[in-house]
N, C-alpha and C positions, 0 to 999 in steps of 0.2 A: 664478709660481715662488716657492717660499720662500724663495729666498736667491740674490741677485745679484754675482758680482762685480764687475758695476759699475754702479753705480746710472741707474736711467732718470732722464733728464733733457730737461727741454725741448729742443726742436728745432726750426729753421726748416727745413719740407723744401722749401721755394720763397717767395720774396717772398712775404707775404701769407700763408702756408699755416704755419700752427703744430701739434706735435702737443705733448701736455700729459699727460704721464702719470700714473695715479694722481688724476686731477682728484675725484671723486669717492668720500670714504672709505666703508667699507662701508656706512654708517648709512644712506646718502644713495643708496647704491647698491637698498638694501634697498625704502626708497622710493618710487624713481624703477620700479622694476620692480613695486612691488604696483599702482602709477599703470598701468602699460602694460597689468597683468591686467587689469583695471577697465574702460580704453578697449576692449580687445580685445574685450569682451561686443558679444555685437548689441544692440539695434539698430546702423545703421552699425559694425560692428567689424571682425575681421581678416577678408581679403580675399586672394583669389588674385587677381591684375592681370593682364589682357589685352590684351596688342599691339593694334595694326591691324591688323596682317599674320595674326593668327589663334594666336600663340604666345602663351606664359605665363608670368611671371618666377618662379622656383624661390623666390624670398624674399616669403612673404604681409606686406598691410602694411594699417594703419590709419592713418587720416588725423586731425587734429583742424585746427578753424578754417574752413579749407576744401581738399575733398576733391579730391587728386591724380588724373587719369586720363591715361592717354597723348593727346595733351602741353599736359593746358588745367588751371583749377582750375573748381570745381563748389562748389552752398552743399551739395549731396547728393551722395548715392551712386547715381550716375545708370548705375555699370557695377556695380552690385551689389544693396542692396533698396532701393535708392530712399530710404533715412531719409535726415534732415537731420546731417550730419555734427555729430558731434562738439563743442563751444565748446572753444575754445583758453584754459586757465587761465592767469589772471595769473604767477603764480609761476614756471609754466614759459618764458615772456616773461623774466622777472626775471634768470633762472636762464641763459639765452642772453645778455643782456646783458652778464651779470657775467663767462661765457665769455670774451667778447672783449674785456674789460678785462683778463682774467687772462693773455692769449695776444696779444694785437693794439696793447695798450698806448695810450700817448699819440696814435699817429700813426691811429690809427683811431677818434679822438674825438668823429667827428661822428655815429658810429655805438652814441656813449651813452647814446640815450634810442630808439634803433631801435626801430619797435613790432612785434615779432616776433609772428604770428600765427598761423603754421604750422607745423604737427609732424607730418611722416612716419614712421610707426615703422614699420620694417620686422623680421620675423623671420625668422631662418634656421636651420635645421636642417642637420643636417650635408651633405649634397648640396644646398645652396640656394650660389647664386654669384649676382654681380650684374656683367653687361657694362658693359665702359666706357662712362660719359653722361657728359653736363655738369648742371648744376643749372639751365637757362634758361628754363623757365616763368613765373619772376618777373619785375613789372617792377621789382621796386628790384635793386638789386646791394648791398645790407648783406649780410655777411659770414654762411655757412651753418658753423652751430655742430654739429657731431657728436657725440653722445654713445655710449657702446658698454658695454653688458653680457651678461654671460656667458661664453660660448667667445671663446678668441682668434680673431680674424683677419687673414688677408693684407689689408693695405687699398692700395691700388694707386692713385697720386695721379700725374697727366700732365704735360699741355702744354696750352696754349687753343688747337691748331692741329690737332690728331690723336687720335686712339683708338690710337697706336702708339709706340713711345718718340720721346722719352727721356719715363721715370717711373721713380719710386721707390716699395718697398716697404716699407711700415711695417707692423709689428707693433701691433696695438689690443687689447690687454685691457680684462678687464671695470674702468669708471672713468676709463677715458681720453677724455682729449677732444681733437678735431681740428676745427679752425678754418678757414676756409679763406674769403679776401677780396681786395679791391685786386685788382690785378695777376693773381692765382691765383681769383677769382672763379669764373672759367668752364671752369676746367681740367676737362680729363674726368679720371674715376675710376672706381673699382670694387671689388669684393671677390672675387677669383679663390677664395679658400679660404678656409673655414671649418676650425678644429682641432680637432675633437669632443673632449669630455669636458675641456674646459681651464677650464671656468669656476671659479667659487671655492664649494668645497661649500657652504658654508655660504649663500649666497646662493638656492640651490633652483632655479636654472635649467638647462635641458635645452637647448643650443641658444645662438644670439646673439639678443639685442635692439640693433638703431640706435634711436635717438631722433634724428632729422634735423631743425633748429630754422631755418624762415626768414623773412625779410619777405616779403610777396607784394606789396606797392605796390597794391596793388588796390583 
């Protein structure tokens, strides 16, 4: 929006769970999205993901570091061509870190040299939605960093007990970032809604990009 009556502002929507608006200004945004073009090339690149069960998640995603499949991590693309995922860049490590300094503060300090190695970038297109999950595949619990360009959307943050309320709906535009650690670790989540054409013109995207940032312990 051009013009707020009242300004976004940081938020704690649960212990542990921060959203951080505007975190990234356009330059960075600019970026962070030519990066996501780049990883999305094959070899290993965007990906439609496949259930067990035989169904399909509406939001394609690529992997870097090591590559996500329902519900293990892989050094390949062992549900796709088979290439060697991805290396997880420094910077983008660097960049997760500083997240959770900017959003988690003092009391998440042990989580200041976290070696972030994981990045799921997921995209959505305007009918792409993502069902309530948790983030449990890893074995550390360092705090999972969200980034978000493009279209806005509904981002839908739970409970560690249920796929069902209580949860709160936040609002993600393109440069926000959503934190989420301690306590709220294992909360389920989701994206019920994508708002087509909200992104910011000038940025060139069709569509949402996540950048999902975490340790895998592995």
């Amino acid at each position: 929006m051009d013009a707020e009556l009242f300004p976004r502002e940081r938020t704690e929507v649960a212990p542990g769970a921060v959203h951080l608006p505007d975190w990234l200004d356009a330059e960075a945004q600019r970026e962070l999205l030519a990066a996501c073009r780049e990883w999305a090339r094959p070899p290993a690149g965007l990906r439609t993901v496949r259930t067990p069960g035989g169904g399909t998640m509406t939001a394609r995603q690529v992997c870097l570091g090591w590559h996500w499949h329902p519900y293990t991590y892989a050094r390949t693309v062992v549900d796709g061509d088979g290439a060697p995922v991805k290396p997880f860049p420094d910077w983008l490590g660097e960049l997760g870190r500083r997240a959770v300094r900017d959003t988690l503060g003092a009391p998440q300090a042990t989580y200041a040299k976290a070696a972030y190695d994981i990045a799921l970038i997921n995209f959505y297109d305007a009918d792409a939605r993502m069902g309530m999950h948790r983030d449990s595949d890893e074995r550390s619990h360092a705090p999972v960093v969200s980034l978000s360009l493009g279209d806005t959307c509904v981002f839908r943050f739970g409970n560690t007990e249920t796929r069902t309320r209580p949860y709160t709906d936040v609002e993600l535009r393109s440069g926000d970032l959503f934190v989420f650690g301690g306590p709220a670790r294992l909360a389920y989540h989701g994206v019920p809604r994508v708002q087509p054409g909200t992104a910011p013109p000038e940025l060139g995207l069709t569509g949402r990009l996540n950048v999902t940032l975490r340790v895998s312990g592995l």
